[in-house]
C-alpha positions in Angstrom: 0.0 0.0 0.0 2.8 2.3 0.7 5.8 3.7 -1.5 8.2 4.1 0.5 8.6 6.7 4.7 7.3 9.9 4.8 9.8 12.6 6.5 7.7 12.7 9.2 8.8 9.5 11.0 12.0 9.4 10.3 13.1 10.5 13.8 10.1 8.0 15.3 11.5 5.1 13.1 15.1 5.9 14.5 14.7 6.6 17.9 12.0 3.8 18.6 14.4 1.3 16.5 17.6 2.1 19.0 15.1 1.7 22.3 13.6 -1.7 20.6 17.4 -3.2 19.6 18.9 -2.1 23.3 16.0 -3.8 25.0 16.4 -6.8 22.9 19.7 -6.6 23.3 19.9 -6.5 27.1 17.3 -9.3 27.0 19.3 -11.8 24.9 22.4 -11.2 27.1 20.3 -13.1 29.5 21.2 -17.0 30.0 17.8 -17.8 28.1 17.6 -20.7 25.8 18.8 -20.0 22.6 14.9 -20.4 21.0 13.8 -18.0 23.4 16.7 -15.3 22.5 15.9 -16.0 18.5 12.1 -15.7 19.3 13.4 -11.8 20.9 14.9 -11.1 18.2 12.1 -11.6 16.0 9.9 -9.5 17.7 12.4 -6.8 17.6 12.7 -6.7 13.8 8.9 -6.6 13.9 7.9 -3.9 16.1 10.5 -1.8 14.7 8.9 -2.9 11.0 5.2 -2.0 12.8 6.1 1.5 13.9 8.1 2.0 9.9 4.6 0.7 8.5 3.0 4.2 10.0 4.7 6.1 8.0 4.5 4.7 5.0 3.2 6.9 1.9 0.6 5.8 -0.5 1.0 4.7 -3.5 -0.9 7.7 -5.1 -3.3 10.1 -4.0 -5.8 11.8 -6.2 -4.5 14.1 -9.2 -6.6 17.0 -10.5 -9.5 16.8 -8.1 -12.5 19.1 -9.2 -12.9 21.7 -6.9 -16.7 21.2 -5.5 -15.0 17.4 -4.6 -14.1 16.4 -1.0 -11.9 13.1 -0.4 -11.4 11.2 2.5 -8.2 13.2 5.0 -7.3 9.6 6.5 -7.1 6.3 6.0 -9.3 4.1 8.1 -13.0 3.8 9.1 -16.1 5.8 9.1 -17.3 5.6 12.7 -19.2 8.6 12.9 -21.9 10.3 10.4 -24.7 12.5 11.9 -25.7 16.0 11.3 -24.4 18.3 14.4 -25.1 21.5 15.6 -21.8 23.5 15.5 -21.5 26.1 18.0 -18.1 27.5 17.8 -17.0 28.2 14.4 -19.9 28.0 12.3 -23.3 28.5 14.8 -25.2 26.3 12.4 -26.4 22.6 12.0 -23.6 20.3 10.0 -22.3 16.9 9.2 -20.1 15.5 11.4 -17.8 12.5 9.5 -15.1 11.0 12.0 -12.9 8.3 10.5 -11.0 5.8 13.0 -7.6 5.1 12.6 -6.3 2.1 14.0 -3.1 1.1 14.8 -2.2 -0.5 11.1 -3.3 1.9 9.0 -1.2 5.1 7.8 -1.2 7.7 9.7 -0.6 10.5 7.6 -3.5 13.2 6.9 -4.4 14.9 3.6 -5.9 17.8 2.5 -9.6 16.7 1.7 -10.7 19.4 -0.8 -8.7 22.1 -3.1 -8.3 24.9 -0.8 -6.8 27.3 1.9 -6.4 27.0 5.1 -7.9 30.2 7.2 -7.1 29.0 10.8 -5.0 26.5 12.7 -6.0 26.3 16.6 -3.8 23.7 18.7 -5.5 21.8 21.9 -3.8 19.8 24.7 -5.7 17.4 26.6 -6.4 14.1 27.2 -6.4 11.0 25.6 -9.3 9.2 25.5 -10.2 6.4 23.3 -10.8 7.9 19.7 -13.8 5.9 19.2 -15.3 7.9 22.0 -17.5 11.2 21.6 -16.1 13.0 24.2 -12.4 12.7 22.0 -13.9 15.3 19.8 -14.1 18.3 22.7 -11.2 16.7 25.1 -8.6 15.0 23.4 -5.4 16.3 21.7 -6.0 17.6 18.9 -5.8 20.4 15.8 -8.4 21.8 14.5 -8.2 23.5 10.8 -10.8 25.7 9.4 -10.2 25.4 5.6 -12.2 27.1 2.6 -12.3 25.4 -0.4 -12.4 26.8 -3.6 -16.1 26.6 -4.2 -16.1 29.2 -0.9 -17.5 26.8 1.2 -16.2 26.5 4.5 -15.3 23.2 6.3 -13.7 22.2 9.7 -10.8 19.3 9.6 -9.5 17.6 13.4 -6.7 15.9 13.6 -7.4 14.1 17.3 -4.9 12.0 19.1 -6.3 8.8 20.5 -5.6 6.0 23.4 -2.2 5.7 22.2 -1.1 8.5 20.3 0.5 11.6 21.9 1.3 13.6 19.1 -1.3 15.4 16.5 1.3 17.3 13.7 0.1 19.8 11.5 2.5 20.4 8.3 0.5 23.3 6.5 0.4 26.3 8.1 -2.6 29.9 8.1 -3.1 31.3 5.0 -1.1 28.2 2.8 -3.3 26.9 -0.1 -3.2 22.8 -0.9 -4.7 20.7 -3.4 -7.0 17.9 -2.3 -4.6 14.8 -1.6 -1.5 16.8 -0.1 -0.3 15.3 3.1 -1.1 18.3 5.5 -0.2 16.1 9.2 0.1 13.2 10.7 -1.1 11.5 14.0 1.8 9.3 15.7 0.1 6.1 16.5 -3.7 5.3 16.5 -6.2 8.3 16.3 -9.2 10.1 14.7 -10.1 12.6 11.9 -13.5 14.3 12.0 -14.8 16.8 8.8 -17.2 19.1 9.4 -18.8 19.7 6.6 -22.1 21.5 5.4 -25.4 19.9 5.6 -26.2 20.0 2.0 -23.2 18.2 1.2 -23.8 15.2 -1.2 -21.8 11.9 0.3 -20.9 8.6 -0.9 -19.7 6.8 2.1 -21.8 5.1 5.3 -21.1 4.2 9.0 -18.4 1.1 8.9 -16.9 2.0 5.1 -13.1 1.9 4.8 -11.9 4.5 3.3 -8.1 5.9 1.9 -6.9 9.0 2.6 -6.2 11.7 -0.5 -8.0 8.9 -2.5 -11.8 7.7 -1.2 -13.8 10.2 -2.7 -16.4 10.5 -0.1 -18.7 13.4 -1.4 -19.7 16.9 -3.0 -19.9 20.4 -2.2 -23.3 21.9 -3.6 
């Protein structure tokens, strides 16, 4: 599925590597058997092949997206689809679409629509389960209000989950992107929710898995 590390993990990939090979190390200098040091070893090499396999990039995203068209930001599953009433940015009823990503899936984020992003707002807090509701007020998390090029306004969170305790944003206020740019990443098991306008026209239900930069999951209006 991938082509190869995103940037992004390099340091992850590195760092988690050297603390995986020194515990496996010290552990094999024990007087185990020799089947239990080899069996060690083994799961050295695949934890640090696990935490590589989040990085990974896709093997392609969409090209020349039509502007009114809105593709999926992550890869993983739609959990979440309800119409919301949003009281902070927009003071109006909306869609809510929150797609679970679980802990073998990449976790890089894309831009869902051709676009620019007006505002970036960082959050600290806890880590609940992603699956949860209360992950989309408390958690970790950035939260991107992005205009697309039809005009229509959209909201984008990037929430960290049980295990995750890092949400990255790459694009920064005022920075256009095409729909299918990696624009963040989530280090190890999270969420992305869209908030999108209630007239939206969608393609995609409640337990559909879906590829980010490449599911096309609806239409602006």
């Amino acid at each position: 599925m991938g082509k190869g590390l995103h940037p992004s993990g390099y340091n992850n990939i590195i760092i988690g590597s050297v603390i995986i090979i020194l515990i496996a190390i010290g552990l094999i200098l024990f007087p185990f058997h020799l089947l239990i040091k080899v069996l060690i070893l083994i799961t050295a090499i695949i934890l640090i092949i696990w935490i590589a396999l989040f990085f990974r990039k896709p093997k392609k995203t969409v090209n020349n997206a039509a502007d009114n068209e809105i593709y999926s930001p992550a890869f993983g599953k739609v959990v979440v689809l309800e119409k919301i009433y949003e009281d902070r940015y927009f003071n109006e009823e909306r869609i809510q679409l929150s797609i679970f990503m679980s802990m073998s899936n990449i976790h890089l984020n894309f831009m869902p629509c051709n676009g620019k992003l007006l505002n970036k707002e960082y959050q600290k807090g806890h880590n609940y389960h992603a699956r949860k509701a209360k992950a989309s007020m408390l958690n970790e998390m950035s939260t991107l209000l992005i205009e697309s090029n039809t005009g229509k306004q959209i909201l984008m969170r990037q929430i960290a989950g049980a295990a995750a305790r890092r949400v990255v944003t790459f694009i920064d206020k005022n920075e256009s992107a095409n729909a299918g740019d990696t624009i963040g990443v989530i280090r190890f098991g999270s969420r992305v929710d869209l908030i999108l306008p209630v007239d939206t026209e969608l393609y995609i239900k409640v337990g559909d898995k879906v590829k980010g930069g490449w599911t096309l999951i609806g239409r602006f209006k």
